[in-house]
C-alpha positions, 0 to 999 in steps of 0.5 A: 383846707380847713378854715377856723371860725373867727371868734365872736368880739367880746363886745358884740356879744355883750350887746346882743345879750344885753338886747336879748334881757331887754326884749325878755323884760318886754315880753314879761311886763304882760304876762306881770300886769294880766296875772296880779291883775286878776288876782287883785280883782278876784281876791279885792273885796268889793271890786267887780269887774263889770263895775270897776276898772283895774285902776280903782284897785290902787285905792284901800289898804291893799293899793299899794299893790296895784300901784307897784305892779303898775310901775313895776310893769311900766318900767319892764315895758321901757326896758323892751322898748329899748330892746326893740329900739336896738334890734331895730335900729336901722328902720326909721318907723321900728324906731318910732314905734320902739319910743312909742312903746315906751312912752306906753311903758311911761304911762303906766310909770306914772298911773301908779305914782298918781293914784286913781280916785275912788268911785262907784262904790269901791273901795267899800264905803266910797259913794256910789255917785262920788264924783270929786276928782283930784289933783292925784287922779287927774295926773293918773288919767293924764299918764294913762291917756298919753300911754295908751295913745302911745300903745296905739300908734306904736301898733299902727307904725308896726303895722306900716312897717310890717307891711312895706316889708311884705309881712302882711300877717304881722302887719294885719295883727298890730293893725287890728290890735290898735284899732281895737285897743282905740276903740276900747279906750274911746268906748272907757272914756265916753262910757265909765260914769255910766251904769247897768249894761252900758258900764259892763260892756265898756269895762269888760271890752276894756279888759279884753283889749288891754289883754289884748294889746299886752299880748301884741307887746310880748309877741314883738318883743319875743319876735325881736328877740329871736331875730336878736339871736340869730 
């Protein structure tokens, strides 16, 4: 006796594809920030990359660019957050590492609203020692910092969670990924008013690990995802 599939409720099914475009918005939010990014530092006049950090780009004709790529990706993070907060509903620590996310994603809402200051020469024409900060630059430090900070416990509750449930390769991927964005972001800090070799290897280590964490962000997100499927 052959026995009939039982119809998938309408309302299951809209939650699911709902959770699906809000971990495809986590997972694009990346591939978003590194691709204009290295468009704007190749294409900006004046900007180096061993010289300057992408938040400096908000500043000169074409900032508004840069800042709307910051909100924009910002935003899109949020929307993953969601997602993963969705798909792990059920886990007390993917649930806090799903707000983490989005208080990452927040960060970057706001380091595009308040624009950085200029500095170490760009854009074109701002002094090489300008040091002046104001009220815009301090809130654009502000957000980045409290996002960044976020970004980094989001890895290491990822990893915990991984680990208690014996997924030691995820759990050493978000660990690593959070140790190295730390300590890439204490290195940015201690080092950016520096110069020569110093401000190089702060600012390219930098790059690499932001890089490197959007990576981590668009891998839980399609990992979820696809659990979102199944």
């Amino acid at each position: 006796m052959s026995t009939k599939a039982v119809p998938e409720p309408a309302d299951v099914r809209e939650a699911r594809d709902t959770t699906r475009a809000l971990l495809i918005c986590g997972i694009l939010a990346g591939p978003l920030y590194v691709g204009i990014g290295a468009v704007e530092a190749l294409a900006r006049d004046g900007f180096d990359l061993t010289r300057h950090s992408l938040s400096l780009l908000s500043n000169g004709d074409w900032g508004w660019v840069h800042s709307t790529m910051l909100v924009t990706t910002g935003l899109l993070t949020v929307l993953g957050a969601l997602g993963m907060r969705r798909v792990l509903r059920s886990s007390g620590r993917g649930t806090r590492g799903a707000v983490l996310v989005g208080i990452y994603g927040l960060g970057l809402v706001g380091a595009g609203i308040f624009r950085a200051d200029p500095a170490n020469g760009f854009p074109p024409g701002t002094p090489e020692d300008a040091s002046d900060a104001s009220w815009h630059g301090i809130l654009h430090f502000m957000s980045g910092g409290i996002g960044f900070i976020g970004l980094i416990a989001a890895c290491i509750i990822f990893a915990r969670m991984f680990s208690a449930a014996g997924q030691s390769k995820w759990a050493l991927y978000s660990a690593t990924t959070g140790v190295i964005f730390l300590a890439a972001f204490v290195g940015i800090a201690a080092g950016s008013q520096q110069s020569g070799a110093v401000l190089t290897f702060v600012n390219l280590s930098f790059g690499v690990a932001v890089v490197l964490a959007w990576a981590w962000v668009s891998a839980m997100a399609a990992r979820l995802r696809n659990r979102a499927i199944a």
